[in-house]
C-alpha positions as CSV (number, residue, x, y, z in Angstrom):
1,X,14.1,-12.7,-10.4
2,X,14.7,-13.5,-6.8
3,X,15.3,-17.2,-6.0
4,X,12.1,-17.8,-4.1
5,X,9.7,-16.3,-6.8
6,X,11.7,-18.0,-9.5
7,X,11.4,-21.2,-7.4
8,X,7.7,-21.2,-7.3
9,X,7.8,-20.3,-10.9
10,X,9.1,-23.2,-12.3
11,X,7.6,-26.2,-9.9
12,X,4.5,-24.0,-10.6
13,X,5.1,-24.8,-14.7
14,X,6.2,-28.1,-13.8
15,X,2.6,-28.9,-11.6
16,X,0.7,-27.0,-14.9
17,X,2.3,-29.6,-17.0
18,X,1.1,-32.9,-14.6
19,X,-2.5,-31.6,-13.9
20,X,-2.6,-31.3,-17.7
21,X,-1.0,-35.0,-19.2
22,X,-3.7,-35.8,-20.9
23,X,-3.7,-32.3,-23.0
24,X,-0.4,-32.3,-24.6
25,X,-2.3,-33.2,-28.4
26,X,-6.3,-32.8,-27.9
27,X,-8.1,-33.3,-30.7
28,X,-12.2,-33.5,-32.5
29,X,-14.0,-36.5,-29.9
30,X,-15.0,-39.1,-32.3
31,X,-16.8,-42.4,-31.8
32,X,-16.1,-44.9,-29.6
33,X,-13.0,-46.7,-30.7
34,X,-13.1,-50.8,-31.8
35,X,-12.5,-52.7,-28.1
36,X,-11.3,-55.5,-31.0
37,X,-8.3,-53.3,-31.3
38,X,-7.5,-53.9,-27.3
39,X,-5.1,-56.4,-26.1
40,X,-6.5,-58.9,-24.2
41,X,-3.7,-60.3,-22.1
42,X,-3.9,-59.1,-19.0
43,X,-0.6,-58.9,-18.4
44,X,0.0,-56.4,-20.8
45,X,-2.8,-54.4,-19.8
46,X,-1.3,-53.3,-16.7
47,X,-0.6,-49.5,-15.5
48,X,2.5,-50.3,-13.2
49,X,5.8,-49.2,-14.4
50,X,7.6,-46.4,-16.4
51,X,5.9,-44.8,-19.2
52,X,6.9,-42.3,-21.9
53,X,5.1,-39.7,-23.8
54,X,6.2,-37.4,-26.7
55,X,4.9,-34.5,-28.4
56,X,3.4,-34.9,-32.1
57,X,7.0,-34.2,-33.7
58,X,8.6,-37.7,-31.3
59,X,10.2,-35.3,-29.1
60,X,10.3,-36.9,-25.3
61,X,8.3,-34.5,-23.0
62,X,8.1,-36.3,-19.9
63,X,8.1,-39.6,-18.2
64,X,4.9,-41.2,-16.0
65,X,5.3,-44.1,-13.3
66,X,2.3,-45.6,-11.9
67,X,3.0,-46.9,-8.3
68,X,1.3,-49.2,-7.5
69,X,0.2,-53.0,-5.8
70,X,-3.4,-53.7,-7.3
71,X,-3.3,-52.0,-10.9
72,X,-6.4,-49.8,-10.0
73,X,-4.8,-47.1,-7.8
74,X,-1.6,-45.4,-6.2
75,X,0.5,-43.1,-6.9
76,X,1.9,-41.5,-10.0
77,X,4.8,-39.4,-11.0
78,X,5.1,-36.9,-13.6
79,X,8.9,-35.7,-15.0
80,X,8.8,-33.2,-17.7
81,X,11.6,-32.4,-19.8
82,X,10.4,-29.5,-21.0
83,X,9.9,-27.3,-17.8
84,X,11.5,-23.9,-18.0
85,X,13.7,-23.2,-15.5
86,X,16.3,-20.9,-16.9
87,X,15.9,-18.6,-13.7
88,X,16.4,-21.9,-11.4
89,X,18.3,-25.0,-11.6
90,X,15.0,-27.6,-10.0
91,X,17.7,-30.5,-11.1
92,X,15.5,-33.5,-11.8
93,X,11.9,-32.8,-10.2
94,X,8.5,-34.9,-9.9
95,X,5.2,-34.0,-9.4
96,X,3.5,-36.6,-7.1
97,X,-0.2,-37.5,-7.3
98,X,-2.9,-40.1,-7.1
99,X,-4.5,-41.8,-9.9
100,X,-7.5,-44.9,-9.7
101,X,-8.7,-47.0,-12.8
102,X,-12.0,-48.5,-13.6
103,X,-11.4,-51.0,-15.9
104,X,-14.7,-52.5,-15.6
105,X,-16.6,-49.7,-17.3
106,X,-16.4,-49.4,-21.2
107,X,-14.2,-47.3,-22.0
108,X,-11.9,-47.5,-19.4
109,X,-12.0,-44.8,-17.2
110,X,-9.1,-42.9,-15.5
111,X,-9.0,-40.1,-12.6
112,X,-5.9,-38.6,-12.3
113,X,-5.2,-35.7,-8.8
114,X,-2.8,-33.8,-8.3
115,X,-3.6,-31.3,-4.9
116,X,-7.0,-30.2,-5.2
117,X,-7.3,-30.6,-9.3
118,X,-8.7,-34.1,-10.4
119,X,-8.7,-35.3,-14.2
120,X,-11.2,-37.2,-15.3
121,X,-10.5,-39.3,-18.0
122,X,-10.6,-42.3,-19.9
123,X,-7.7,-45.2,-21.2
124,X,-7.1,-48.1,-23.2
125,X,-3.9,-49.9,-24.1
126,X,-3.7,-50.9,-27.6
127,X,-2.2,-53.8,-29.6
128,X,1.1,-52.2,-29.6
129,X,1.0,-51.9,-25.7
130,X,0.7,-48.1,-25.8
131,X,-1.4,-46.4,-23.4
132,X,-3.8,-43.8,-25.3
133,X,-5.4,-41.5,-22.5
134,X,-8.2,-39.2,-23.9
135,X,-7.5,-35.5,-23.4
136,X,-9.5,-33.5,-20.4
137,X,-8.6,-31.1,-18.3
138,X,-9.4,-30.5,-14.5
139,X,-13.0,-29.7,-13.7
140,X,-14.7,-30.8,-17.1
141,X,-16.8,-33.5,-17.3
142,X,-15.2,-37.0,-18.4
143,X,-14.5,-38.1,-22.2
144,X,-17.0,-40.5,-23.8
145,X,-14.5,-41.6,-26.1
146,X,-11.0,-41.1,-27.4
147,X,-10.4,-38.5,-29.7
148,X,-8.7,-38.7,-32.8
149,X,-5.3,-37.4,-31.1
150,X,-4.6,-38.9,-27.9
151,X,-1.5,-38.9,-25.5
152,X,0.2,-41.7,-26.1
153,X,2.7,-43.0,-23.2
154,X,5.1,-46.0,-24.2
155,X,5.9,-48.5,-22.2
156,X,10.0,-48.4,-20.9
157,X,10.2,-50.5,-18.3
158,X,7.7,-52.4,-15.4
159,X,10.0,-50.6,-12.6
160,X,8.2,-48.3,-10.6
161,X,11.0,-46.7,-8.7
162,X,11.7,-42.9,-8.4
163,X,15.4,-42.1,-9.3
164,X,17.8,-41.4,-6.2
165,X,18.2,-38.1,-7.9
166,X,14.7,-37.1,-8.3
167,X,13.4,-34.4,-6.1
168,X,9.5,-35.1,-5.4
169,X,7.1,-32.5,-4.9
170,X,4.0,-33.7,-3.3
171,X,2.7,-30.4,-2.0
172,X,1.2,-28.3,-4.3
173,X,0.3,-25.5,-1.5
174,X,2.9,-23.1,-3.6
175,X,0.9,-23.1,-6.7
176,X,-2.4,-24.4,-6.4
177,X,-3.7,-20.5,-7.4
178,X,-1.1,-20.0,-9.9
179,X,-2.3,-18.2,-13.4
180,X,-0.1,-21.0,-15.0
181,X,-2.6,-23.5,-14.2
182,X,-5.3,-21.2,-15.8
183,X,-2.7,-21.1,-18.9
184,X,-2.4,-24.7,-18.9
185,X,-5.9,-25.1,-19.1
186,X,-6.8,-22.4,-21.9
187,X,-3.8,-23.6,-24.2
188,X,-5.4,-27.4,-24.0
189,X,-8.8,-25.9,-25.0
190,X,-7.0,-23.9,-28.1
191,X,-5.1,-27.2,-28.9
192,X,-8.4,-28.8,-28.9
193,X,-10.1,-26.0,-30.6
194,X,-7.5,-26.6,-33.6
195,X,-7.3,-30.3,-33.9
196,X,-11.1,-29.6,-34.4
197,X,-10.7,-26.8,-37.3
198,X,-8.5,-29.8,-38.4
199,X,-11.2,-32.6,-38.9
200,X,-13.8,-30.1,-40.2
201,X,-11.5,-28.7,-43.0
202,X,-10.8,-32.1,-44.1
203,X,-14.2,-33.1,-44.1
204,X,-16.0,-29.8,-45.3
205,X,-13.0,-28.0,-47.2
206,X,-13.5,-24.8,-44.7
207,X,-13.0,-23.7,-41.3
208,X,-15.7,-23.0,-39.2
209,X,-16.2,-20.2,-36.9
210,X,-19.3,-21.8,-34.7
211,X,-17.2,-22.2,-31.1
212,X,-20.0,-24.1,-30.1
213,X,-19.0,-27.2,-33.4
214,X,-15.4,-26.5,-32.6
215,X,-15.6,-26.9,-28.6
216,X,-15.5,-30.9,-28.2
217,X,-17.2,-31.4,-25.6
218,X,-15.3,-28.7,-23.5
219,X,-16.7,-26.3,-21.0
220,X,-15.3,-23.0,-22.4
221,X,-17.5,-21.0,-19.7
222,X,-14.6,-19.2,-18.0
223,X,-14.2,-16.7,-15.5
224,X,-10.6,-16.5,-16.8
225,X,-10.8,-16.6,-20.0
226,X,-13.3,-15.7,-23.3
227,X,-12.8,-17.7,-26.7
228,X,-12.8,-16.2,-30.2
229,X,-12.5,-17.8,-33.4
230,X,-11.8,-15.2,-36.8
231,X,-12.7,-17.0,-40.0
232,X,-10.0,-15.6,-42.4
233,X,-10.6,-18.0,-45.3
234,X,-7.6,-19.6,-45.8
235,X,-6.5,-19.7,-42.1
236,X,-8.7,-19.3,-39.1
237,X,-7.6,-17.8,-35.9
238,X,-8.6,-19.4,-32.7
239,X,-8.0,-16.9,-29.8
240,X,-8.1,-17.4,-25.5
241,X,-7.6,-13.8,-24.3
242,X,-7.3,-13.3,-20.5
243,X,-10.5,-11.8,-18.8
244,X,-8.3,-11.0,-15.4
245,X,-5.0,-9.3,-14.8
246,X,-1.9,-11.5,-14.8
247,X,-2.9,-14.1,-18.0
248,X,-1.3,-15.0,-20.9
249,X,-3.2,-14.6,-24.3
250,X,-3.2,-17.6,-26.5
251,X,-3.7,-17.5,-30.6
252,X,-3.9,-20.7,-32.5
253,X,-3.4,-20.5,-36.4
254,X,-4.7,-23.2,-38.6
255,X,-4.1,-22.4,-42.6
256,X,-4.6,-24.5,-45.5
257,X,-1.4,-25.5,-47.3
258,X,-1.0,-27.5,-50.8
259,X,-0.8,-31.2,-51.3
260,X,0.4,-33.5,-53.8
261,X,-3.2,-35.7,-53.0
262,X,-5.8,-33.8,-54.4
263,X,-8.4,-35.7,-52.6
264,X,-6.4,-34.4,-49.3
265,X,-6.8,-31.2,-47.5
266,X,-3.6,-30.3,-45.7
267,X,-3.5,-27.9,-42.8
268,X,-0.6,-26.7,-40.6
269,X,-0.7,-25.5,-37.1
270,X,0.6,-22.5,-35.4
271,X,0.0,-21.8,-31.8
272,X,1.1,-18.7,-30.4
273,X,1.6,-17.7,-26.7
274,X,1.8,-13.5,-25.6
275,X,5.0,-12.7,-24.1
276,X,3.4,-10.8,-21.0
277,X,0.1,-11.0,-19.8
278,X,-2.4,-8.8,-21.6
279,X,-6.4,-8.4,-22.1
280,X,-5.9,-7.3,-25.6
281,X,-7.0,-9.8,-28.3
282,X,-4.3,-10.9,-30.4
283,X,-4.1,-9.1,-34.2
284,X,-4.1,-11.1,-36.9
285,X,-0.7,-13.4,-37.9
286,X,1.7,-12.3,-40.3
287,X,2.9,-13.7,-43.5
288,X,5.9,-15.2,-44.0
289,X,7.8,-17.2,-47.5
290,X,5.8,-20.5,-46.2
291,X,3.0,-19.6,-44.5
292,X,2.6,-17.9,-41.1
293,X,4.3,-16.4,-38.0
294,X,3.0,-15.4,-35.0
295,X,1.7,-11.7,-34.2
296,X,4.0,-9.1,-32.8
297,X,4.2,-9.4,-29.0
298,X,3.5,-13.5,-28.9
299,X,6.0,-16.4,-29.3
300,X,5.4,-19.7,-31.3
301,X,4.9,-22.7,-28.9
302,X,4.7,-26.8,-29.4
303,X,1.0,-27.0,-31.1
């Protein structure tokens, strides 16, 4: 891969990855969550400083700062850790961007840009001083509530100083058309897709294969993509397949496993990204000793 495409490549994966923060675990919108559980010191309700976030396993994935001198905008920085750059050595990178709070409306909201892609969402920070931003994605409508599986971001420290050794990008005129925005976008919607299979096994004992009960409140009317859930019994199989040239396919597998609480009905997840673009919708997932592997052609990624 020549430097420059390579280059644009992975700041590209890297801007995918800011624009979609809030994404990294969406999940079933529920009802509005107990402002009794909020802290009230006002102190520890700021923004400002260093935050990090992790994946549902406690991995890090990335670090946020919030710049800024009044607590309801400036700027903020996104570092990912997980950024693939195997064809280019970025060194440590940021994505810049703009965020403003409304902390007078209940719930808190959030809008979070980065170029010409704004996130509208909504915040609070807890007892345990961990900021829960509801999941969205650019262009959709703003959260009501916070769903059952938020990003949460962890206070490290009230600095909000970019590293020496940090590169900042602040331009997004490279990638602003990129297809791995439009990736970004239709893996949140499968990760929301499943949490929701989730909530509905556990509540009904089956999976469901309405889009409409499983969408959350999302907009899945794409130009880029169509969405396709297959009720296999067991398992259900919740598809994004590409409507234009130069997309990804997404699959994600939820299955029913066995559990030691009979009054509890255990799923797993499995989500499953094509190794080259295609149009073609995925086949079904394979058996393996303990459950499921992805289809041939597509590669297990973070759920």
């Amino acid at each position: 891969m020549k430097p420059q495409i390579a280059k644009k490549t992975a700041v590209a994966e890297l801007f995918a990855k800011a624009i979609t923060t809030p994404c990294i675990a969406m999940g079933l919108l529920i009802g509005c969550n107990n402002t009794g559980d909020l802290i009230k010191d006002s102190n520890s309700q700021k923004l400002g400083g260093t935050w990090e976030f992790k994946n549902q396993n406690g991995v890090k994935t990335g670090t946020a700062i919030f710049e800024t001198q009044n607590d309801i905008d400036g700027n903020i920085y996104i570092l990912s850790n997980d950024v693939s750059s195997s064809d280019l050595s970025l060194g440590k990178t940021a994505i810049a961007g703009t965020f403003k709070a409304n902390f007078s409306q209940t719930p808190q909201q959030l809008d979070l840009t980065f170029g010409d892609l704004t996130t509208q969402t909504i915040y609070e920070i807890n007892n345990d001083g961990q900021l829960r931003i509801a999941n969205s994605v650019p262009d959709q409508p703003r959260p009501t509530a916070l769903d059952s599986h938020p990003q949460q971001l962890t206070k490290i420290s009230d600095s909000t100083t970019i590293p020496s050794d940090v590169k900042i990008l602040r331009s997004p005129d490279l990638i602003a058309t990129s297809a791995l925005i439009r990736e970004a976008e239709s893996k949140s919607s499968i990760r929301a897709i499943m949490r929701s299979q989730q909530q509905i096994f556990q509540a009904q004992g089956q999976f469901s294969a309405d889009i409409n009960q499983l969408k959350s409140g999302l907009s899945l009317n794409s130009e880029f993509y169509s969405y396709k859930v297959t009720n296999l019994g067991n398992l259900v199989q919740n598809s994004a397949v590409p409507l234009k040239d130069g997309l990804k396919a997404y699959t994600g597998i939820v299955y029913a496993i066995a559990s030691d609480d009979s009054n509890q009905k255990a799923t797993k997840l499995l989500l499953c990204e094509s190794n080259i673009p295609t149009k073609q919708i995925p086949t079904k997932p394979q058996n393996q000793d303990e459950g499921y592997k992805c289809p041939n052609a597509y590669t297990s990624i973070n759920p």
